[in-house]
C-alpha positions in Angstrom: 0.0 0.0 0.0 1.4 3.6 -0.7 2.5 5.7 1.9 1.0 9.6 2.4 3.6 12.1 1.2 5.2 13.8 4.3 3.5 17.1 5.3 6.7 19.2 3.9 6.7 17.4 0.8 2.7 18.2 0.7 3.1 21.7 1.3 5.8 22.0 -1.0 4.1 20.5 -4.3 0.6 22.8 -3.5 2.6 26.1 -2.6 3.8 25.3 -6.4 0.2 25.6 -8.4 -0.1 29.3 -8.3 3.1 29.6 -10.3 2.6 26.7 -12.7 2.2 28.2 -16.2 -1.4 28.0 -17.2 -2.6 24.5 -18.2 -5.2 24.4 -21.5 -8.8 22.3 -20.8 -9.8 21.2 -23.6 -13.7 19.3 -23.6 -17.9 19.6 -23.5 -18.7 22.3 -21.7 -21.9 23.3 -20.0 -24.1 24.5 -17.0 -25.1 22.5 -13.9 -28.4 24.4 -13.0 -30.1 23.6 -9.3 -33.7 23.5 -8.1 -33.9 23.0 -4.5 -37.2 23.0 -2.2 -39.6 20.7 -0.4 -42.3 18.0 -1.4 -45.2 18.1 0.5 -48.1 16.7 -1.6 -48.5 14.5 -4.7 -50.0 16.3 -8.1 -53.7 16.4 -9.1 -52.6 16.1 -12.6 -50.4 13.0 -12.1 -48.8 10.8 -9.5 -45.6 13.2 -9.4 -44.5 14.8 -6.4 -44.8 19.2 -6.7 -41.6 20.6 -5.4 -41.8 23.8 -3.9 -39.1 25.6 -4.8 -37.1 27.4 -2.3 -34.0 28.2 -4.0 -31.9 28.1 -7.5 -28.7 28.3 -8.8 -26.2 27.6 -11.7 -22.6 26.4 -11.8 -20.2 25.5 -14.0 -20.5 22.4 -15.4 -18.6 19.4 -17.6 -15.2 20.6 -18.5 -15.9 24.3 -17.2 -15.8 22.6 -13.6 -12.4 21.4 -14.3 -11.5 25.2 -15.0 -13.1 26.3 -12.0 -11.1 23.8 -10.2 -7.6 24.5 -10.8 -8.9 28.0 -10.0 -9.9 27.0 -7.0 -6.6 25.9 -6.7 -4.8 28.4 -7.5 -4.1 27.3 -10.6 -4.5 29.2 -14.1 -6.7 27.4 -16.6 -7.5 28.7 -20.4 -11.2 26.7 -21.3 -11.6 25.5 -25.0 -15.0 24.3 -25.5 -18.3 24.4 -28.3 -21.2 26.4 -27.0 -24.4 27.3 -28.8 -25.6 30.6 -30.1 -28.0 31.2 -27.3 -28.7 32.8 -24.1 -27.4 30.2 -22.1 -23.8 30.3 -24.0 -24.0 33.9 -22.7 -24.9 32.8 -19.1 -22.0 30.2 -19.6 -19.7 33.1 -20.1 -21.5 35.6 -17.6 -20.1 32.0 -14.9 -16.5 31.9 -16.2 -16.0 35.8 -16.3 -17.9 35.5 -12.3 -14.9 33.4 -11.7 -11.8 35.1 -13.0 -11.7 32.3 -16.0 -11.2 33.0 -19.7 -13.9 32.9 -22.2 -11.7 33.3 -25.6 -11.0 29.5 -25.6 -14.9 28.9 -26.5 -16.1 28.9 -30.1 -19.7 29.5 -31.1 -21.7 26.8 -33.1 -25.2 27.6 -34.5 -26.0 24.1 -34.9 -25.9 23.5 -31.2 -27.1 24.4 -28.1 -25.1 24.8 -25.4 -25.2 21.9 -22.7 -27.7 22.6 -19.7 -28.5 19.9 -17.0 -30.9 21.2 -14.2 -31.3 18.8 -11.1 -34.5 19.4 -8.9 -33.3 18.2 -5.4 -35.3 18.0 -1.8 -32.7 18.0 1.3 -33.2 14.2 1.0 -32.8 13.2 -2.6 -32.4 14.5 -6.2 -36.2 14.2 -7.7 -35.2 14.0 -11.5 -32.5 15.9 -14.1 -33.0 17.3 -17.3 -30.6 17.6 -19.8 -30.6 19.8 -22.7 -27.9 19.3 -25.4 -26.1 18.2 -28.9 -24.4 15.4 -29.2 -24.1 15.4 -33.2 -20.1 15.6 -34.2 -18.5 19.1 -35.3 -18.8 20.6 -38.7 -16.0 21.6 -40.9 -15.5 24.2 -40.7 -16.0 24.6 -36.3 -13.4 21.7 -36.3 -10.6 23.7 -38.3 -11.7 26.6 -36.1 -10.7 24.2 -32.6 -7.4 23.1 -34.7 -5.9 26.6 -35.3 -7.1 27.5 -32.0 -5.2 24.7 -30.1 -2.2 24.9 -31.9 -1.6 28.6 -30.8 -2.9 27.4 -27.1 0.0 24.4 -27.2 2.8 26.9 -27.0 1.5 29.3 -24.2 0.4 26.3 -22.0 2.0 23.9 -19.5 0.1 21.1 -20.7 -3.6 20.1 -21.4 -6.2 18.4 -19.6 -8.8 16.5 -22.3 -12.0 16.0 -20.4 -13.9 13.9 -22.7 -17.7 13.4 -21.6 -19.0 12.1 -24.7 -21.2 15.1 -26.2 -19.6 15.4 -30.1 -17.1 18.0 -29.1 -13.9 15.2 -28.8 -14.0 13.7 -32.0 -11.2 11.2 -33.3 -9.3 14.2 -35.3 -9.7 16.8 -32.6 -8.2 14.7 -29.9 -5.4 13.3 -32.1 -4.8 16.7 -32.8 -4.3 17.8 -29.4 -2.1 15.0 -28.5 0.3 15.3 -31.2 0.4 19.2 -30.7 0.6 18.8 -26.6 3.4 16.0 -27.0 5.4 17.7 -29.7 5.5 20.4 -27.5 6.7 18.5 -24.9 3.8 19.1 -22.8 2.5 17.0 -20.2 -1.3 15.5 -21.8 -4.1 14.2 -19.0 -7.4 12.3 -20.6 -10.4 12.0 -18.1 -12.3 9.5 -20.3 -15.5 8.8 -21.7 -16.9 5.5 -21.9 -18.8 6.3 -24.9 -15.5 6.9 -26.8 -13.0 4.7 -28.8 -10.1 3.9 -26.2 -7.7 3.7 -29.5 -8.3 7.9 -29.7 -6.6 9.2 -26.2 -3.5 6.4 -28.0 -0.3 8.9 -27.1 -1.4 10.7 -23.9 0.7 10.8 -20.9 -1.6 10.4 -18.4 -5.4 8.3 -18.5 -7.2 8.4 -15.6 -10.5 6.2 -16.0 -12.8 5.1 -13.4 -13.3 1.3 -12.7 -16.3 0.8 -14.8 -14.6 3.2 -17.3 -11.5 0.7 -17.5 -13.4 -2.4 -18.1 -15.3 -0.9 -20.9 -11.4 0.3 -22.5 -10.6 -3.3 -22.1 -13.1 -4.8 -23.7 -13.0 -2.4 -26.8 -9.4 -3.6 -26.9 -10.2 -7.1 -27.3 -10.5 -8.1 -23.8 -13.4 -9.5 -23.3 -13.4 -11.6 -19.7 -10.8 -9.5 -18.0 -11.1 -8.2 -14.7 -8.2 -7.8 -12.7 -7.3 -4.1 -12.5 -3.4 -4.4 -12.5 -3.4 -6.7 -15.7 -6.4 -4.0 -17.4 -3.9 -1.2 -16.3 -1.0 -2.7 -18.4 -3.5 -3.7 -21.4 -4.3 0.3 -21.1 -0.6 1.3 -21.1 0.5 -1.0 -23.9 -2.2 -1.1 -26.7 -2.8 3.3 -25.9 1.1 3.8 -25.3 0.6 5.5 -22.2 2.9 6.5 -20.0 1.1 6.5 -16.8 -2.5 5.1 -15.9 -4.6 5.7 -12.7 -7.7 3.9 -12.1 -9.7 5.4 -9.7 -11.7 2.8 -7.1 -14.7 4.0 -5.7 -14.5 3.6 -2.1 -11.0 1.4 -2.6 -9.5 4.1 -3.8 -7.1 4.2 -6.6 -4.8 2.0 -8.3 -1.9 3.5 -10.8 1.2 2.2 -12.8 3.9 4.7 -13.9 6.4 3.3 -16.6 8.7 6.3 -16.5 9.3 5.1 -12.8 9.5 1.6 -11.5 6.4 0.1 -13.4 4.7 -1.5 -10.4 0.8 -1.2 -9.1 0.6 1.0 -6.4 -2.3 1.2 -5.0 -3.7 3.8 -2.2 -7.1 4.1 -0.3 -9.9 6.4 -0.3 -9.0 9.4 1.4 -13.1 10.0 1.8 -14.6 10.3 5.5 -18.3 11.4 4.5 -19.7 11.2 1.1 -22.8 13.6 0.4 -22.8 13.5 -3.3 -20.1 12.7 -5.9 -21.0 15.3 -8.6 -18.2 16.6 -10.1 -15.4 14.6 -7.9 -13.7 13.3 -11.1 -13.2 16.7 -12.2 -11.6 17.7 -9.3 -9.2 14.7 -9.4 -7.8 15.2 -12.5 -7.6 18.7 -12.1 -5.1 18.1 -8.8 -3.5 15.3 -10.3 -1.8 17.2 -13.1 -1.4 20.7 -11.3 0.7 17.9 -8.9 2.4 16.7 -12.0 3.5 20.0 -13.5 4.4 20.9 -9.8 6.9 18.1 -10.1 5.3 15.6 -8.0 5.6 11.7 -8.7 2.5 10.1 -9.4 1.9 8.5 -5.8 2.1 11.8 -4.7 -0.1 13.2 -7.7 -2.5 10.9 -6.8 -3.0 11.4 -2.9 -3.1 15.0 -3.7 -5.8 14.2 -5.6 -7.3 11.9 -3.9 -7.6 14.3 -1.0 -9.0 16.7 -3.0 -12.0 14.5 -4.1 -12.2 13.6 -0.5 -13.2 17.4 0.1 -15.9 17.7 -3.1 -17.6 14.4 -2.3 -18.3 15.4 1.2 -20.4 18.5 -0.1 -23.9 18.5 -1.7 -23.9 19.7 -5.8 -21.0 20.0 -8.2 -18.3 21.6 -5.6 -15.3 23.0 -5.3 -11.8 22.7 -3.2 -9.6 25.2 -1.6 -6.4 25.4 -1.4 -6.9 25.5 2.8 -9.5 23.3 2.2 -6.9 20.8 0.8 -4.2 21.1 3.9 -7.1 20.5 6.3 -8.2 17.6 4.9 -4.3 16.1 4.5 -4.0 17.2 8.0 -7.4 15.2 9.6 -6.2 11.9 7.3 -2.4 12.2 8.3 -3.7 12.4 11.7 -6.6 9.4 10.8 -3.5 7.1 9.3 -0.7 7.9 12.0 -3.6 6.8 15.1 -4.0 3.4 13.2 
């Protein structure tokens, strides 16, 4: 089992993300939109329950929560994402600018709307989610638009985080593209995966970081059919998409990682979790600690309890959420404290 980095060494990699040289997120973007209030009595028009709504709110959603993330950790992001020509593109803007984020990265598409998922919650459970969105592929002419637009990003960046979730954006060009122009560069490339999409397409990344169920389905589109044992999916990962470094994250058993440009075995750490409210948005803030830890010059057991403690603070919050910098040191401190009383 992997050991906690020492406190100094902890300090040390975070007090380094607010000097990193900004890293480009490249993915679907969109708005997480909240309805909150109580049910107290069914419908007279159907057997559905009529929430009355107390409060609402929206937040950054899909890759725009991985920005707001390494904000959150000090660290400075530029957002490259497809939005529609509509009013909630400008609301999606209206969020980033709220933030202290950049909005040049985003290109307009008049054949799409931009991606809006609204969750109608009580205190006790989330009622239903509606999703509005494209999933058709890019034109032309929008894809050439991404192309030039990435290749003048690849030189001002420290490296790029590709948050694929599967809505037409990431396309088998686009994310070739961004490899070849990230690696060329001799820039550090992250993938957070989507199940929906060919594993042969993130093929050249440093870093993939699926979840379990994520992993299997890679597998499987590789040709492995019956295999389920994470280390030997882990090295079918690394050989047949030429990765560099894996990290499959666990659930509740934590995460499991193999780095070949170090000594190639399965390390393996636990969940760093106490209390877990709601896991919205807790793979966004993995990856997004993961590589700031990476371009901070941390090894990849280190990368990954830095960002394992970080998910640690999200999933013990309600909605899509954020962590702090202090936020992060008081959580290492309470588990250091946890794992040195057992």
């Amino acid at each position: 089992m992997s050991r906690l980095p020492a406190a100094v060494r902890f300090k040390e990699l975070i007090s380094k993300f607010q000097t990193l040289t900004p890293v480009l997120v490249i993915g679907d973007v969109g708005i997480d939109k909240y309805t909150h209030g109580d049910v107290k009595r069914i419908s007279p028009e159907a057997p559905v329950p009529v929430l009355e709504v107390s409060k609402e709110w929206n937040k950054l959603g899909l890759a725009a929560n991985v920005s707001d993330n390494l904000k959150s950790l000090t660290v400075a992001s530029t957002l490259c994402g497809v939005v529609g020509e509509d009013t909630r593109a400008n609301l999606l803007e209206t969020l980033l600018e709220e933030r202290g984020l950049k909005t040049w990265g985003l290109v307009r598409d008049t054949s799409r709307m931009t991606t809006y998922k609204e969750r109608v919650t009580t205190a006790t459970q989330q009622i239903c989610r509606v999703d509005y969105e494209s999933r058709h592929a890019l034109s032309t002419d929008v894809l050439q638009k991404f192309k030039t637009r990435l290749s003048e990003f690849s030189s001002e960046h420290s490296g790029v985080i590709i948050e694929d979730y599967g809505k037409g954006l990431l396309g088998q060009e686009l994310i070739a593209h961004t490899i070849n122009a990230f690696t060329d560069a001799g820039k550090l490339v992250t993938v957070d995966p989507s199940r929906t999409t060919p594993p042969i397409w993130y093929k050249g990344a440093h870093l993939l970081k699926p979840n379990l169920t994520e992993a299997h389905i890679m597998a499987e589109a590789l040709g492995h059919f019956k295999e389920r044992n994470v280390e030997t999916i882990a090295r079918i990962l690394i050989d047949k998409l030429s990765l560099k470094k894996v990290i499959i994250t666990l659930g509740p058993e934590g995460m499991a990682m193999i780095d070949t440009e170090a000594d190639g075995k399965m390390k393996v750490i636990p969940t760093a979790a106490n209390e877990v409210f709601d896991v919205s948005g807790a793979g966004d803030t993995a990856i997004s600690a993961i590589t700031a830890s990476l371009l901070a010059g941390a090894t990849l057991e280190e990368a990954a309890w830095i960002g394992n403690c970080a998910a640690g603070v999200v999933v013990g919050k309600r909605g899509t959420a954020l962590c702090s910098i202090p936020e992060l040191e008081k959580f290492y401190q309470n588990l250091a404290q946890g794992l040195g009383s057992k």
